[in-house]
N, C-alpha and C positions, 0 to 999 in steps of 0.2 A: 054212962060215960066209961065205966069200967067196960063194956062188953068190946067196945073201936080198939082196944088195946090187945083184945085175944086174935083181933085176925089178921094184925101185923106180921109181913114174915120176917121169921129170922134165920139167918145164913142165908148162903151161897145160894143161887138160883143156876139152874138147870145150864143156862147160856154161859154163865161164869165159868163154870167147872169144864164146859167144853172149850172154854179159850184157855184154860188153866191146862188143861191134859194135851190140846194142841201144841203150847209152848213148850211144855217139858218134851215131849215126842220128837217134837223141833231140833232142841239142845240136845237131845239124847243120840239122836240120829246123828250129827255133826259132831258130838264126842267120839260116837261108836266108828264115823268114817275118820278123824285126824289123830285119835290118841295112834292108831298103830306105827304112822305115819312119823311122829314125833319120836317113836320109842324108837323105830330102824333109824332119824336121825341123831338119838342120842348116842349108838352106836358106831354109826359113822364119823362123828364127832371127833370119838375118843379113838377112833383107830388114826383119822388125821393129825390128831395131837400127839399120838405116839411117832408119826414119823416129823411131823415138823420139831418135835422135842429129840429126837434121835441125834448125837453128837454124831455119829459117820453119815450125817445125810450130805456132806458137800463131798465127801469123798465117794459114793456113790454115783454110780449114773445116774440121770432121769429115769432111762428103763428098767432099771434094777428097784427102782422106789416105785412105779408104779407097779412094779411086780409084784412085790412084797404089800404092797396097798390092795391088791387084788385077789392077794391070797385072803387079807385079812379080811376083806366083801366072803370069799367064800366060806371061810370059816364059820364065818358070823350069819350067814345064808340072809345076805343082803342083797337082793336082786335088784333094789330101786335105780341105785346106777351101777354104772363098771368103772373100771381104775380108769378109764381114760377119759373123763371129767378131770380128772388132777391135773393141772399145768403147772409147771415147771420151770422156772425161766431165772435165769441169771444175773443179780444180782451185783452191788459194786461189791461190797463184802463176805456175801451168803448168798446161798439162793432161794429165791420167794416161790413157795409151793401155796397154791390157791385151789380150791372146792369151789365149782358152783355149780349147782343142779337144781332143776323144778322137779318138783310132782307131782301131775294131775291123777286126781282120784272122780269117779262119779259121782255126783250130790243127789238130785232128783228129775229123773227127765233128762232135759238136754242140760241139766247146770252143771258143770264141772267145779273143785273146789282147787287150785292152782297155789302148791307153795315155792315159793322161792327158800333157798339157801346158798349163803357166802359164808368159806371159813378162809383166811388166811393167815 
């Protein structure tokens, strides 16, 4: 009776560990393509909220804000958009300055990974 107990296997079998290293390869690759993606949007971010928080932005032009919003893309060597995503539009009290841009990256083959972003 003892002997049925030694040819038991234990751990992981061969097929486990190849769905286990698949999955992780998976996540890894879709980290390695959206973190950079995320980190040039948390940049862009903060350059938005510098001008929508700017006290002279009603005394500004439009083109004078998108200007300055373009320098801050180059500064920051943000190629994903250009300043002229930014609209600008007037407001009964203030004016409402709005971000919206996608960006497709390549995933595998023909899959593209598509994000959206709205800041206003």
């Amino acid at each position: 009776m003892k002997n049925k107990n030694k040819n038991k296997n234990k751990g992981m079998i061969l097929t486990s560990w190849l769905i286990i290293i698949t999955l992780v390869g998976f996540f890894l690759t879709l980290v390695i393509k959206l973190l950079p993606i995320y980190i040039a949007d948390y940049s862009i971010k903060q350059g938005f909220e510098a001008i929508t928080q700017d006290e002279d932005r009603d005394k500004k032009t439009p083109e004078k804000i998108k200007e300055e919003f373009g320098k801050y893309l180059i500064i920051n060597s943000i190629s994903v958009i250009t300043s002229d995503k930014l609209v600008i539009t007037e407001g009964k009290e203030k004016r409402i300055i709005q971000l919206d841009y996608e960006v497709r990256t390549p995933f595998f083959g023909n899959i593209d990974l598509i994000l959206s972003f709205h800041y206003e």
